[in-house]
N, C-alpha and C positions, 0 to 999 in steps of 0.2 A: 068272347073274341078268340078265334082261334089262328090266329098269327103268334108264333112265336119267333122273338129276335133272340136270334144267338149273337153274341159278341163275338168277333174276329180276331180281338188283339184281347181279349179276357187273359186265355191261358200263356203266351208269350210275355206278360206285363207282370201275371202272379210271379214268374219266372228270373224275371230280372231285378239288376238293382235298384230300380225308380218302383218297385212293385207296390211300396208304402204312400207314394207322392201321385201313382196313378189308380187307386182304389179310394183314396180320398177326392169325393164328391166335390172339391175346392179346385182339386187339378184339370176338370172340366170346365172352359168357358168358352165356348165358341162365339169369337162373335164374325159377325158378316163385316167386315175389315179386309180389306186387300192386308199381306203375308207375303212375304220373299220365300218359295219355294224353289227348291233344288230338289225333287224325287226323278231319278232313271225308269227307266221299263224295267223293272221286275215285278213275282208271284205278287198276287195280289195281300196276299197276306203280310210280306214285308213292305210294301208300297202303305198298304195300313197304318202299319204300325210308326212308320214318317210320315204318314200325314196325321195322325192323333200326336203325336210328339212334339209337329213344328206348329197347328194350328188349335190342340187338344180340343178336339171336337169330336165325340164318340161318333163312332160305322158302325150300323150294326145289320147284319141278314136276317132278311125273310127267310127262313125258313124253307115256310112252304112254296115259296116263288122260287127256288135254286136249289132246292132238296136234290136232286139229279145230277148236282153240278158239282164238282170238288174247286169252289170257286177260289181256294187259296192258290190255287197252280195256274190259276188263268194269268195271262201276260197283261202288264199296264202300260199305257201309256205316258214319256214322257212327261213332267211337269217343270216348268221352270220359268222364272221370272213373281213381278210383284204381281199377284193376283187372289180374287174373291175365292174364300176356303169350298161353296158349292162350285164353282168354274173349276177348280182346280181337280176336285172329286169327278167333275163331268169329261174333261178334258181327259185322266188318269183311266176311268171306263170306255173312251172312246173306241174302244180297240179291241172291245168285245161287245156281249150282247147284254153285259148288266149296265144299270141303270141306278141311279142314285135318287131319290128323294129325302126334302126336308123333311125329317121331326123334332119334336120337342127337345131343342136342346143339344143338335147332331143328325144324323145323317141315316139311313135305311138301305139298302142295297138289293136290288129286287133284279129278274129275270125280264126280260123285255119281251 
């Protein structure tokens, strides 16, 4: 299989001080639950890293689908109110040309 996913919020997480709470495989549980989100339009990279924080549901990129793309600078859109954690991720990409699909466990970010 030659997809590789990078992780968005890997290097930003090793970095801070939850970096022990968010490398432990416990801190991950997504579930499909409506969530009270509050994320603004910013890079996508910190719009990530709030929405792994308030719903811990790993994002992670295709690679090879957005290789071209420095998608951490891309603008997000708005998110706010109680809503489903893929809605929220969908609504957040509306505003550009990525796209979100479910996997095991979290989320995938691909080029449309």
């Amino acid at each position: 299989m030659r997809q590789i996913l990078l992780s968005l919020f890997a290097l930003p997480l090793m970095l801070s001080p939850i970096a022990a709470a968010a490398q432990d495989a416990s801190y991950y549980h997504c579930e499909n639950k409506r969530i009270r989100l509050n994320i603004p339009s910013m890079p996508l990279g910190k719009a990530l890293e709030k929405f792994t924080a308030a719903t811990r549901c790993p994002v992670s990129l295709d690679t090879q689908e957005v290789a071209n793309t420095d998608v951490r600078l891309v603008s997000t859109f708005p998110v706010k109110g109680r809503i489903l954690p893929a809605k929220a991720l969908n609504k957040m990409l509306s505003s550009s040309p990525l796209k979100s699909r479910v996997i095991k466990g979290g989320y995938s970010i691909y080029m449309n």
